[in-house]
Structures are given as C-alpha cells and as structure tokens.
N, C-alpha and C positions, 0 to 999 in steps of 0.2 A: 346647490353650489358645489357640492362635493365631487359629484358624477362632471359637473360641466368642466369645473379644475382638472378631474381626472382625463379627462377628454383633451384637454389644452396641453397640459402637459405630456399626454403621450404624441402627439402633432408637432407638439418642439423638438420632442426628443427624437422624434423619428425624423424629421425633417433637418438637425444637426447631422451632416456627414461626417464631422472629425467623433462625433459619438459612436458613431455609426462603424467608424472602422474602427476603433480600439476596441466596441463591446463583440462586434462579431466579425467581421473581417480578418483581425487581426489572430488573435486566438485562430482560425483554420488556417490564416497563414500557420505562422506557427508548428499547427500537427502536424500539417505537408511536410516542414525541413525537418521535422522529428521522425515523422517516417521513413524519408528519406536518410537521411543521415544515421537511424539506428536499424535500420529495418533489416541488417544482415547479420547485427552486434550478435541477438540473442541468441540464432541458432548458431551461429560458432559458438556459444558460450555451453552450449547445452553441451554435460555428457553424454562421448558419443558410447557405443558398445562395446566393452569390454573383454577379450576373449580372453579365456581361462582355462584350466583344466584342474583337474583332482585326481589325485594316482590313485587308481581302483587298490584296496588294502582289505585285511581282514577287520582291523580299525576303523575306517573309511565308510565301512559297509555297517559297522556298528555304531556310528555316531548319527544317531537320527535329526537332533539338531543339525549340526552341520549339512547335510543331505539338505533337508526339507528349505533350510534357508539360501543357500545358493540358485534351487532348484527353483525357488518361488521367484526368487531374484533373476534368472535367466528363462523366465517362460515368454517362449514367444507370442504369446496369444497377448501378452503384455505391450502396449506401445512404446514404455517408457520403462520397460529391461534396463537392468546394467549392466548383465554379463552376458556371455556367448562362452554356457560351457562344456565340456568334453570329461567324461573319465576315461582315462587311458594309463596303460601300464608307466613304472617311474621311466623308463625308457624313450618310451613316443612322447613322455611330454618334456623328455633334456632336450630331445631332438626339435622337437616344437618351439620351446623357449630359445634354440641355438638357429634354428631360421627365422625368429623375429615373427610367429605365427599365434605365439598367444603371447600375453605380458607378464604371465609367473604361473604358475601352478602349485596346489598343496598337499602336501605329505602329512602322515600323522603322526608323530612318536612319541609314541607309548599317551596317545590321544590329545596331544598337546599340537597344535596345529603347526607346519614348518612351511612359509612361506619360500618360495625360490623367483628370484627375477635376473635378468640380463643386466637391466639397466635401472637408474631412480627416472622418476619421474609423477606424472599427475595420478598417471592410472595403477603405477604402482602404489602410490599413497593410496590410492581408495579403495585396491583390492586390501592394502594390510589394514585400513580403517574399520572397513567390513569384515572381516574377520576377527578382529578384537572385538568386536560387538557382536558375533555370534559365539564366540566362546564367553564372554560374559555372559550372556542370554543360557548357555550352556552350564555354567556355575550356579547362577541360578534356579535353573531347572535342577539340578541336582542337589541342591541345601533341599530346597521343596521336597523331593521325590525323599529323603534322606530321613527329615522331620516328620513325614508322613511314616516312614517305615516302624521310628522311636516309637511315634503314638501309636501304632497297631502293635510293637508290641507291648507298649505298658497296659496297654486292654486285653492282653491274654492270650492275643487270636495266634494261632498254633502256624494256621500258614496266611502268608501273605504274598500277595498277588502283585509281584515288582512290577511287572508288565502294566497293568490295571493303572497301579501308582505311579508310574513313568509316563503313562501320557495322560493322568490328571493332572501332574503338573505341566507339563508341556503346554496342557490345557489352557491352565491359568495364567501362566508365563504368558500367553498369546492374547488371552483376552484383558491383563491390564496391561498390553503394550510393549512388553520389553523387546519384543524381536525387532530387529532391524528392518525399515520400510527404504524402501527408496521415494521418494520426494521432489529429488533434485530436478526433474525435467519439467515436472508440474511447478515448482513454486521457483527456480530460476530466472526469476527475469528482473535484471535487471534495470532494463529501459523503461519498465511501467512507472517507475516512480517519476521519469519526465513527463510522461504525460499526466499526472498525478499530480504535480506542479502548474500543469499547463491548466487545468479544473481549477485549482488554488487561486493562478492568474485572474483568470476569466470571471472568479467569481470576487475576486476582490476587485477587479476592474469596472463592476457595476456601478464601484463607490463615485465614478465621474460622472455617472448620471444621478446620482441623487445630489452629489455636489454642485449639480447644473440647476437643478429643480430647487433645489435650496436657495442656490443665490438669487433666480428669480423672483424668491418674496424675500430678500433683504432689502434694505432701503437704502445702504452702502454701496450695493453692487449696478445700479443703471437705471432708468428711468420707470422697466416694469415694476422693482423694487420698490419704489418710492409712493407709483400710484397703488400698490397694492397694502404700504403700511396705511395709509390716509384711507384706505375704501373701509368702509362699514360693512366688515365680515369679519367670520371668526376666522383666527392666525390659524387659531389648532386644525379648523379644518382643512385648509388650503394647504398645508406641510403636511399633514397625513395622508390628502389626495395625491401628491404630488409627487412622497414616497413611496403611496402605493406601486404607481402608475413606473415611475422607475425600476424597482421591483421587478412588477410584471417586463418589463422589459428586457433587464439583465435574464430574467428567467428564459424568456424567448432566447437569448443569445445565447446560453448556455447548451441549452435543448438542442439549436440547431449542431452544436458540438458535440453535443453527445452522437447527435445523427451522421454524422460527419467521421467520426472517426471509428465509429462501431460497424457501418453498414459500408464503408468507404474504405477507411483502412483498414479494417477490421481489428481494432483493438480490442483485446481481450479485460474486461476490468470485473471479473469474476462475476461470481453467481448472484450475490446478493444485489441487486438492481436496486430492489425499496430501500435499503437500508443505504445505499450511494444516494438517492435521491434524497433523501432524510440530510445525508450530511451536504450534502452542495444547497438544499434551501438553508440551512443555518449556516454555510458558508458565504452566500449572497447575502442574508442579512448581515455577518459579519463586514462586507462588502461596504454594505450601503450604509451602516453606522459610521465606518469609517471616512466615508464621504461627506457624513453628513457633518462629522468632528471637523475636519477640515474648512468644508463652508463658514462653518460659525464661531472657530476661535482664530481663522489666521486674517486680520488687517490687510488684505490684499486684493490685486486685482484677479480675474479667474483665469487666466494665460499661466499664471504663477501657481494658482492654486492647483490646476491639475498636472501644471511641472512636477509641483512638488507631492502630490498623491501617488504618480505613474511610478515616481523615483521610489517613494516607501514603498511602494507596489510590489516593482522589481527587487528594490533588494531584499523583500520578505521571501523573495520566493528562489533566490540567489542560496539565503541562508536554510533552505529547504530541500536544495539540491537542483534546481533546475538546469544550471550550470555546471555542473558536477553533482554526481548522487553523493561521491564522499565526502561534500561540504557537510551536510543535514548529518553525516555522523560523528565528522568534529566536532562542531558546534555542540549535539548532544552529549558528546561524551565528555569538552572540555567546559562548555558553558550552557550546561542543561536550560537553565533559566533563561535564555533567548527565545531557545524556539517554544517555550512553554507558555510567551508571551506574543508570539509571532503568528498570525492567525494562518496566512499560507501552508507553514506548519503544522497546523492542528488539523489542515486540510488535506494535504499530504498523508499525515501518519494516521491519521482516520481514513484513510481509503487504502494505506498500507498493510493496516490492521486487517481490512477486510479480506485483504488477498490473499495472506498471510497466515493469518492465524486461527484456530478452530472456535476462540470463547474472544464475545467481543466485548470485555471489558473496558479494554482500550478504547474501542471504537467509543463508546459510549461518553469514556469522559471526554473524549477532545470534540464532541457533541455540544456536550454541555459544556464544555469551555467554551465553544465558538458564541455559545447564549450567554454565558458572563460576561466576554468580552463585547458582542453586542451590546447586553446591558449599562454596559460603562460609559462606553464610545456614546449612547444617547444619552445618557444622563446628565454626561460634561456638554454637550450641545443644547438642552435642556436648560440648565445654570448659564452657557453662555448668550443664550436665544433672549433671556427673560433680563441679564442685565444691562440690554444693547436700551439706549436712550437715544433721542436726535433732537436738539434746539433746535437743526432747523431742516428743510429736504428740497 
C-alpha cells in the first residue's frame, strides 16, 4: 500500500499544472529577472584598481612592513589587486596626484605614514583605511620584535640579532593574521543573497505539494478524502507515502534550479556544494512541515489554503531580503527574534554563512534550527490530524 500510495501521489502531483508552475516553473522564472535585473549591479560594485604611489625615502626603504604590504596588495599576478603602485620621488608624485593620475601618495615622517590626496572620496577612504592597518600591523610587529629583545636580554645573551628578531616577528604577525588581506572582490556580492532567498522560496514552496497530498486524505477536503478515511488501511501509512512522494518532488524542482542557475547563469554559490545540499534538504523539510501545518489546522477550502501558504511564503522571504537585502538587516538588527523564527531566514543566513565566512558555526545552527522548526510544524499537525472526528461523511 505504501509504494502503490507513493506511485498515486506522485501522478497527482505531477499531473496538477498550477503545482507544477509554482514548484518549478516559477522559481526559474524568477532567476531569469534576477539575473537579468542584477547581472551588471556586482561588477560595478566591485573595487576597481587603485593607483598609488610611495615617495621613494631613506624611511620608505626602511619600513619593511609598509613595503611588503602595499607590495602584496598591488601584485599583478593577483586578479583581485587593489592598488596599482609606483615609487617615485615626492615631486613626480605632486605632479601625478595634480593630473588626477594616481588618487594620493605616501610619505613618511619621521616613519609615521602621511597620506596626501587631491580630493575625498571612496578610494581615498580605502587607501587611508589600508594604511592604518598596516601601520597597526606595524606597532605590532614592533611591541613583538621589542619583547623579544627584553627577553634576550634578561638571559644574558651579549649580542643580539635585531634582524633575526624583526622578521620572527613579522613572522608571527603574518601567521596569526594581523596583516591586512584584501577580500573585497572575492566576498562582495551583494546580489547572492537574492538568489539565496530565491533557494529559501523554492524550498519552502514545496509545502503546496504536501498541503495537496494532505488534503487528499482529509475527509473535509472532497470525496477522495472521504473514501480514504472509511477504507481499511493504515492513515499513518498513506500520509508518510504521500509526504514522501511530495518531498521527492519538491527535491526534483529544486535540483532542476540549482541546474539552472549554476550551469545557465552561472551563479557562483561557493565551494561547499555538500554542505548547501545538507541545508536545502532541511530546508524542504522545513517546506513541507509547513504545508502539512497548514492542511490540518486551517477549516478551509484548498484555493484558500494555498492563498494563504504562497502569502506566508513570500513574506518570509520578503523579511529575508528578497526584495531588498537591507530588509533581512533591519529586521535582524531591530527585531532579531523574527527572522530566528522565519525559516526562509534560517535559509538565507545558512547559505550566507557559507559564502561568507571561514567556521561554520553558523551554518550549523540554522541547520538545526530548520530540524526544530520542522519538528514542531509536524507535531501540531500530529495533535491536529488525531483530534479531527466526523458524525458523519
């Protein structure tokens, strides 16, 4: 009975068209106008290259930090450089910054970095941003190199090797991190988080097919309901086929999106692939719980019931960003507790996480938040499934 249920229902489901376009039609609509409509946003957003220069100094030539960090920062072998720079005498670079040929240059006095620009602006912030962080990086390296010099000499030692101890710290400095990376071209994108929303959608949008598959073993909802509470079979098994079979379904429609927008548009949704697969299946069960909630506490007909699912749908994914990415930071920053409740969001910021950031801590819990909210969503379907009574059918 299980296998034959599982068979019937996936034949309904596929055989519903209005199913048929919201779980996968709709979703690749969708990518289209995302790609279209954002597909030029990013690389204007990207920093473009920077040109710079450094007045060649007796200074200059002695600040190995400063050197080494610029230098790693404008190599071209790098695709994602931020500067383009020049030493040249203080002369060629007034003259440079007075024809609008580089965006500032720096000087050193008495090793204190002196930034010089024409005008404010974006790349003027980011050259003086960059710079405070490598003379940081700089301070550092010298407390180190300094601490090191005390302890060699409270051990006695006669000579000590400044050189030796200037680039073990340097060393150290590098290896836990403190020098300045640039990042911004690699982790810039804004637009990922709509189609980040759009995975969210799709996978909560599965919940109209197990809301479909539901109602056809209710005995409120039409005639198959009715002969299916009277037939001598187990409930349990016909609503586990019937969500499997949903499931697998939503799964196909997702899949074909993922195919769709990776091989088609080519979106970029980072390296970890098992661990996005991991969170869009507990994202479709969050999907399909909530479908199944819907089926079995709201008194209604099913034209109503998936008005009113498509509507939660959207605005979980409204409150996610889909419609603006800076809604999903409002909301987080002025009423945390929404989106921590909001499964689109948990779908979102777990695929956010992964873009994003090196430790997935994150990822993890809005993982397992997607499995508790799951777990709830059937339980109250559970309790409502078991207190449905009928005098008559």
């Amino acid at each position: 009975m299980f296998i034959h249920n599982f068979k019937y229902t996936l034949k309904t489901l596929f055989g519903n068209k209005i199913l048929i376009f919201w779980t996968f039609a709709f979703p690749i609509i969708m990518a289209t106008f995302f790609n279209l409509a954002f597909s030029n946003i990013e690389n204007s957003e990207k920093l473009s290259i920077i040109n710079i220069a450094i007045v060649e100094s007796k200074e200059t030539k002695n600040n190995e930090i400063l050197k080494q960090s610029f230098e790693a920062l404008s190599d071209e072998e790098n695709k994602d450089r931020l500067f383009s720079l020049k030493y040249v005498e203080e002369a060629t670079a007034k003259e440079l910054l007075e024809n609008g040929e580089i965006t500032g240059y720096l000087n050193l006095d008495e090793d204190k970095p002196k930034i010089v620009i024409k005008s404010n602006g974006i790349n003027a912030t980011i050259l003086k941003y960059v710079t405070e962080e490598i003379t940081s990086t700089s301070k550092i390296v010298q407390d180190l190199a300094n601490n090191k010099i005390v302890e060699e000499s409270m051990q006695g030692k006669a000579q000590v090797d400044y050189e030796k101890i200037y680039k073990k710290a340097l060393e150290i400095a590098t290896k836990e991190d403190i020098s300045f990376k640039n990042i911004s071209n690699a982790n810039l994108s804004y637009t990922m988080i709509e189609f980040y929303t759009l995975i969210a959608m799709t996978c909560l949008y599965g919940g109209i097919l197990a809301m479909t598959a539901i109602n056809n073993s209710l005995a409120n909802m039409g005639n198959v309901g009715k002969r299916t509470a009277v037939a001598p079979i187990s409930k349990g098994k016909l609503i586990i086929s019937s969500v499997f079979a949903s499931y697998i379904t939503q799964l196909i429609g997702i899949t074909l999106l993922f195919i769709y927008t990776i091989f088609l548009l080519k979106v970029d949704y980072g390296s970890n692939l098992p661990l996005i697969i991991l969170l869009t299946l507990a994202g479709s069960l969050a999907g399909l719980s909530l479908g199944i909630v819907v089926a079995t506490t709201l008194k209604t007909n099913e034209n109503t019931k998936t008005g009113i699912l498509i509507a939660v749908t959207m605005f979980g994914c409204f409150l996610s960003g889909m419609m603006g990415i800076t809604m999903k930071y409002m909301v987080d920053k002025n009423v945390p507790i929404i989106n921590k409740l909001n499964p689109a969001s948990m779908i979102t910021d777990g695929l956010y996480s992964l873009y994003y950031y090196d430790t997935f801590n994150r990822y993890y819990i809005n993982v397992i938040s997607l499995i508790i909210f799951s777990a709830i969503m059937i339980g109250i379907s559970i309790v409502q499934l078991r207190k449905q009574k009928f005098e008559t059918l």
